[in-house]
C-alpha positions as CSV (number, residue, x, y, z in Angstrom):
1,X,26.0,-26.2,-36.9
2,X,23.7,-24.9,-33.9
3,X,21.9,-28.7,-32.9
4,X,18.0,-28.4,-32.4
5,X,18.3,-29.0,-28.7
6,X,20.6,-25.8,-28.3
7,X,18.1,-24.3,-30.8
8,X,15.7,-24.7,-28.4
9,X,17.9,-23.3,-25.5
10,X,18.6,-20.6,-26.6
11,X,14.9,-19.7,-27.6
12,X,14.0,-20.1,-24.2
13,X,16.7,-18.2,-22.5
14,X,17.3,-16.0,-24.9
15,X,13.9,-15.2,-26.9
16,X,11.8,-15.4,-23.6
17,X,13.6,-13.2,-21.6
18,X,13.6,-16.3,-18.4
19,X,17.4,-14.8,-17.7
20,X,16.4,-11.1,-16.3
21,X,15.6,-9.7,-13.1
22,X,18.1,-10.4,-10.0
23,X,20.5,-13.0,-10.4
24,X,23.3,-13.6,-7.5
25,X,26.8,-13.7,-8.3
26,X,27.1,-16.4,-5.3
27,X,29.7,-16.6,-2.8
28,X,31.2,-20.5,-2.4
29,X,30.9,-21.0,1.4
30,X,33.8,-22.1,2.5
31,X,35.1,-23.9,6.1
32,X,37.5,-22.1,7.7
33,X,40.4,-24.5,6.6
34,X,39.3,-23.4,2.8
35,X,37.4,-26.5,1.9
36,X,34.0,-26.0,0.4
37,X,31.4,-26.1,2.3
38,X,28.9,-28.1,0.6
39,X,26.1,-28.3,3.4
40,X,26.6,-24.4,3.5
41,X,26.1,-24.1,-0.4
42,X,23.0,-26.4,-0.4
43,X,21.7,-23.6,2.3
44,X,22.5,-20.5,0.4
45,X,20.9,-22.4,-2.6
46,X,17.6,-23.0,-0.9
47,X,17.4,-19.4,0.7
48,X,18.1,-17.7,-2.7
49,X,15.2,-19.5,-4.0
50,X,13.2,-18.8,-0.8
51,X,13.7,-15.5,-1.1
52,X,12.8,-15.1,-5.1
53,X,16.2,-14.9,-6.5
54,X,15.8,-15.2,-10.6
55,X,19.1,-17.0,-11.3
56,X,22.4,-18.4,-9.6
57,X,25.6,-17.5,-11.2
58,X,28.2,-19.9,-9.5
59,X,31.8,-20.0,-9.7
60,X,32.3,-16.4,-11.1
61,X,34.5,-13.6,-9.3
62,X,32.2,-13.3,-6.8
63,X,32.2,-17.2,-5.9
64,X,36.3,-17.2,-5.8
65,X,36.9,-19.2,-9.3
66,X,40.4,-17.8,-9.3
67,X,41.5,-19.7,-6.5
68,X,39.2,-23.1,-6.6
69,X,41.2,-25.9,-9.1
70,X,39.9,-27.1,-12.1
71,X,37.9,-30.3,-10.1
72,X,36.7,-28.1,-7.3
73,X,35.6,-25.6,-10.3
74,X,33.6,-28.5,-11.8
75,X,32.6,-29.6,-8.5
76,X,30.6,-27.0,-7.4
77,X,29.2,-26.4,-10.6
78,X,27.8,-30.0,-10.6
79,X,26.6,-29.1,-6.6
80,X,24.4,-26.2,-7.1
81,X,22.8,-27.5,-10.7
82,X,21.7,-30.5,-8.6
83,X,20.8,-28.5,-5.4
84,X,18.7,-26.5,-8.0
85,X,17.1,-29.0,-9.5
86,X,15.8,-27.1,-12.3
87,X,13.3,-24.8,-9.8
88,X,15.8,-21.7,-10.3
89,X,18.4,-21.4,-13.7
90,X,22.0,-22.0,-13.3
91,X,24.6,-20.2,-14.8
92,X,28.1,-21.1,-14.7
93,X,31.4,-19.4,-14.9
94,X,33.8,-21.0,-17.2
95,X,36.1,-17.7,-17.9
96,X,39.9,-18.6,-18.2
97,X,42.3,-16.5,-19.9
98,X,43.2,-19.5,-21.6
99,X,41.1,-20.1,-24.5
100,X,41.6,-24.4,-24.3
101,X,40.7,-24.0,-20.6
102,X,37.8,-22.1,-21.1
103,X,36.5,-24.7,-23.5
104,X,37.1,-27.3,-20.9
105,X,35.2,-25.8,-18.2
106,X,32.5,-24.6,-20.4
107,X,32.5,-28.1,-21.3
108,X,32.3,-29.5,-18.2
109,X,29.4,-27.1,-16.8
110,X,27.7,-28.4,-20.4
111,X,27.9,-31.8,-18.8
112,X,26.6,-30.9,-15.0
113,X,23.4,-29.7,-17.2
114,X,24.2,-25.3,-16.4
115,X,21.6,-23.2,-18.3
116,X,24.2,-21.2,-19.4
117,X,28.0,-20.4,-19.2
118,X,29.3,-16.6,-18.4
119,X,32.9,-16.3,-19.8
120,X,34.7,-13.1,-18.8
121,X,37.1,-11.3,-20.9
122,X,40.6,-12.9,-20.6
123,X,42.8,-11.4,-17.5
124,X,46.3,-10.6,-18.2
125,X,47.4,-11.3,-21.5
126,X,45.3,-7.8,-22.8
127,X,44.1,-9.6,-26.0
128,X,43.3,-7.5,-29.1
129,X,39.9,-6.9,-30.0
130,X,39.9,-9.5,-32.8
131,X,41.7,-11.9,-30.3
132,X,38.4,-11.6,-28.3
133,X,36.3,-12.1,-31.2
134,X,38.3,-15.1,-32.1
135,X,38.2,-16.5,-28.5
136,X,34.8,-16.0,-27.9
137,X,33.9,-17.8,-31.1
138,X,36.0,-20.4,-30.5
139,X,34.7,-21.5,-27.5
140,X,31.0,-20.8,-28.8
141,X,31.6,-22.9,-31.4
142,X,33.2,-25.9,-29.7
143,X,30.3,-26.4,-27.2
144,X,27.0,-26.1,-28.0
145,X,25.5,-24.4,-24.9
146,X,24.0,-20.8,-24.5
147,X,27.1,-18.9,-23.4
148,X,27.1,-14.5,-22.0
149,X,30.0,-13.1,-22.3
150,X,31.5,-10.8,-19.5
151,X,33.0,-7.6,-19.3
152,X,34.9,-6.3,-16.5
153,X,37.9,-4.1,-17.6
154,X,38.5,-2.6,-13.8
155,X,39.7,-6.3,-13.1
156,X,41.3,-8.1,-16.2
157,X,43.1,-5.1,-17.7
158,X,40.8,-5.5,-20.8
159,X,37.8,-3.9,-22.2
160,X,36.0,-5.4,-24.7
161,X,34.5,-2.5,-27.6
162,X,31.0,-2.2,-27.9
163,X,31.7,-3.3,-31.7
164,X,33.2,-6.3,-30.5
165,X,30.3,-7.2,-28.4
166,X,27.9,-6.4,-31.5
167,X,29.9,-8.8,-33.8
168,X,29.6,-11.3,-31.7
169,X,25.9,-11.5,-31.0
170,X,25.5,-12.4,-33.9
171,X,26.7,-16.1,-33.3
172,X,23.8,-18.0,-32.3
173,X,24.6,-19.4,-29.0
174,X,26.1,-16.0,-27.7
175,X,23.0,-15.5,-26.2
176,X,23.8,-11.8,-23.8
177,X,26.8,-9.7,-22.1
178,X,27.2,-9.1,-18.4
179,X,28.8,-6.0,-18.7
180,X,30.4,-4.6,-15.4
181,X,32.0,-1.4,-16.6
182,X,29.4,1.0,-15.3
183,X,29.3,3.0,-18.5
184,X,25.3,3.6,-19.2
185,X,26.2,4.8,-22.6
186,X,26.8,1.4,-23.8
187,X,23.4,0.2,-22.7
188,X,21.8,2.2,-25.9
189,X,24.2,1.6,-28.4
190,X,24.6,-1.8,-28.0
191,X,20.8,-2.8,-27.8
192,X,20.7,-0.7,-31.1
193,X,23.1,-2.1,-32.8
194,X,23.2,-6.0,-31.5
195,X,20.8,-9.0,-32.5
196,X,17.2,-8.3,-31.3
197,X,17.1,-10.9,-28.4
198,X,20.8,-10.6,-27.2
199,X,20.2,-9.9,-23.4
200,X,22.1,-6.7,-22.1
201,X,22.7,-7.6,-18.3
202,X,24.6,-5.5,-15.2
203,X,27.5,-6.5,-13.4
204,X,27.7,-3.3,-11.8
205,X,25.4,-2.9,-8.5
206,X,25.4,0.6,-8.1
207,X,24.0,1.3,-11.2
208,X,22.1,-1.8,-11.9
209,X,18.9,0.3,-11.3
210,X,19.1,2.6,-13.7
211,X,20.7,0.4,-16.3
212,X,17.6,-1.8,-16.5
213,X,15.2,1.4,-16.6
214,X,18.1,1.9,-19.8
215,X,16.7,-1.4,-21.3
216,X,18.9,-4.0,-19.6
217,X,17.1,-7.4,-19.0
218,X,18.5,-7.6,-15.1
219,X,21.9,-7.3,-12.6
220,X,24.1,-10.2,-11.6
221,X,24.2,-8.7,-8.6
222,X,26.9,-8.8,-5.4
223,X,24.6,-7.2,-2.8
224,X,21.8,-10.2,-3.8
225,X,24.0,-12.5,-1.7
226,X,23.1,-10.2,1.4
227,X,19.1,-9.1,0.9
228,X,18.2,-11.5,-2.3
229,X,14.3,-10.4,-1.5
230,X,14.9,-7.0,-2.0
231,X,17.2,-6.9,-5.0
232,X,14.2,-9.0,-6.7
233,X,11.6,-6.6,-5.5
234,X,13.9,-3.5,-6.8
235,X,14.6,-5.3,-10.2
236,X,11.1,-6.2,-10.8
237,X,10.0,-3.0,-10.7
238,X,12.6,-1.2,-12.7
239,X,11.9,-3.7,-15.7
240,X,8.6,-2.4,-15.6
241,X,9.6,0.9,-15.7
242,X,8.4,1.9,-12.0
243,X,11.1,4.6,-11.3
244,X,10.0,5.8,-8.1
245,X,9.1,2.4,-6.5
246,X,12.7,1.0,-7.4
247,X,14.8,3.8,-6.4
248,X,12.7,4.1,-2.9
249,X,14.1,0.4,-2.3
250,X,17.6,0.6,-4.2
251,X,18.1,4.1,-2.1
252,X,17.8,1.5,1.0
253,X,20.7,-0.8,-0.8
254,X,23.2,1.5,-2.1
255,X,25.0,1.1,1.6
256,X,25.8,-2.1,0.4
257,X,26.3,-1.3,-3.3
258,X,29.0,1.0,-1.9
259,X,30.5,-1.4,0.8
260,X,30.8,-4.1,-0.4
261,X,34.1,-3.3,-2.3
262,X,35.3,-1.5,0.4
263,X,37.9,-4.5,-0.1
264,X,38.3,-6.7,-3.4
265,X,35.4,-8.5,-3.8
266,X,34.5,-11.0,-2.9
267,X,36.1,-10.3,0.8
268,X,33.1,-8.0,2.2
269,X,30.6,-9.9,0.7
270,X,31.9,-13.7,2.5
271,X,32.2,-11.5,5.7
272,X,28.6,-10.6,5.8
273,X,27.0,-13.9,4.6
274,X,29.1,-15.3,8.1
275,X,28.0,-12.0,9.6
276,X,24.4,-13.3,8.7
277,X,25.4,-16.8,10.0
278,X,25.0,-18.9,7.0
279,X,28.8,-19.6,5.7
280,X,31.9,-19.8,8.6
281,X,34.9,-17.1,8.0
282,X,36.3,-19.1,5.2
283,X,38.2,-17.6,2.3
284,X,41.3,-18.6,0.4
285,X,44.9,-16.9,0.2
286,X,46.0,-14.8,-1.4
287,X,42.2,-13.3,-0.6
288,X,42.2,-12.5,3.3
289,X,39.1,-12.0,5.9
290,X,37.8,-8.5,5.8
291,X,40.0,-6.1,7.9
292,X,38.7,-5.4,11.4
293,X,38.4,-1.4,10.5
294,X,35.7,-2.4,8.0
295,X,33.6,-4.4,10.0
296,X,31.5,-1.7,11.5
297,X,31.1,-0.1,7.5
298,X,29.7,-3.3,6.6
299,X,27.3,-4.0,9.5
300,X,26.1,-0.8,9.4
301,X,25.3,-1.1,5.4
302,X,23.3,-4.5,6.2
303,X,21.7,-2.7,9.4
304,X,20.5,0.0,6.6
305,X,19.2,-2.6,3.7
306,X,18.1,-4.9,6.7
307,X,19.7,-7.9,6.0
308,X,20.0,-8.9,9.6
309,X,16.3,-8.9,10.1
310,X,16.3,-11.4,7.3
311,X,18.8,-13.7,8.7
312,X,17.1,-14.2,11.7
């Protein structure tokens, strides 16, 4: 039974389109002893909202979930929906490929007040497609907030069908998919076939661009963590349908689209948020600091999309 308040969540995440655009899979800045850096995270907080970012994603691949603990996990959560303070929306990731623990964290971000939840695909255990469904459900149904689901095969060993996807949006408080696969075909078939208002978002940078002008409602986006202004100026103008104006700024980006897997994410992507002085050169084993031979690769792809400029 969907309560009215969640009814009402979901109509204005969901119905009104407020999660599209550019929204930052955030880095969580970290000391260089590992501990979180919570006077760095209220920073990156404030310059993403400076800078026009749509939406903070926290605690997903990009901001090192696999290797914070459960409390930390919750922790941070907690930090940047009160750093927020409701001027920007807050998504969480509560993903596990447990289904019990991704009940308790989607829990928990329910409690620290998160817009929404993103829950990727369970790693490792290469679920069927009806164990997805059944996970999914189960996790929808046990807490009533506005959940995406996330799809990234080249890192869990599991791709979720576009049928699968379909079925499920039609449970109320599924409310989109962050689908990182890179395969544009999808975009059509599932915004055919899906529930009017589910939101079709990229997790995929480098083609991000073209898979809003596709219909997608936005990119939860890597390279935002470097030049947040102009991933929301790109963005903007591909959801409008603008070809030429988007592709004249993401041609200035794809540098970084490019380089910033030149090791596993999220290892380029810490080194040039230090790079732009705003975190110190922390990370946590078994993730290392980007190798010294891509250093130059890096800087030169921020030189290009002008992040430095920015940082200064």
């Amino acid at each position: 039974m969907v309560s009215t308040i969640l009814e009402s969540r979901i109509k204005y995440l969901r119905g009104n389109r407020v999660l599209q655009g550019s929204m930052v899979a955030m880095v969580t800045p970290m000391k260089a002893d590992g501990a979180v850096d919570q006077a760095a995270l209220k920073g990156l907080v404030e310059f993403h909202i400076e800078q026009g970012t749509d939406a903070i994603v926290a605690t997903g691949t990009t901001g090192e979930s696999a290797t914070l603990t459960f409390d930390e996990h919750v922790e941070v959560i907690h930090s940047v929906v009160d750093m927020a303070a409701g001027r920007i929306p807050v998504i969480a990731g509560t993903g596990a490929n447990s289904t019990q623990e991704a009940i308790n964290l989607t829990a928990a971000a329910r409690e620290a007040g998160a817009d929404a939840c993103l829950l990727v695909t369970p790693y490792y255990n290469k679920p069927t497609q009806e164990g997805l469904y059944l996970h999914f459900r189960a996790i929808a149904e046990a807490i009533d907030i506005p959940q995406i689901l996330y799809n990234v095969p080249r890192r869990t060993a599991c791709d979720m069908s576009d049928e699968t996807t379909i079925r499920l949006s039609e449970i109320p408080n599924i409310i989109g998919i962050k689908d990182a696969t890179g395969d544009l075909d999808r975009v059509a078939n599932v915004l055919e076939k899906a529930e009017d208002s589910f939101i079709l978002l990229s997790g995929d940078d480098d083609t991000g661009m073209e898979f809003m002008l596709r219909g997608g409602s936005g990119v939860i986006s890597v390279t935002a963590n470097v030049v947040p202004a102009a991933m929301n100026e790109m963005c903007g103008y591909a959801l409008s349908g603008d070809r030429a104006a988007a592709q004249k700024i993401n041609d200035r980006l794809l540098g970084l689209h490019c380089k910033l897997f030149v090791e596993a994410n999220p290892i380029p992507v810490k080194w040039a948020v230090a790079a732009m002085g705003r975190c110190e050169e922390g990370i946590r084993l078994p993730l290392t600091w980007l190798s010294e031979p891509f250093h130059d690769d890096v800087r030169g792809a921020m030189q290009q999309a002008g992040a430095l400029a920015i940082s200064v």
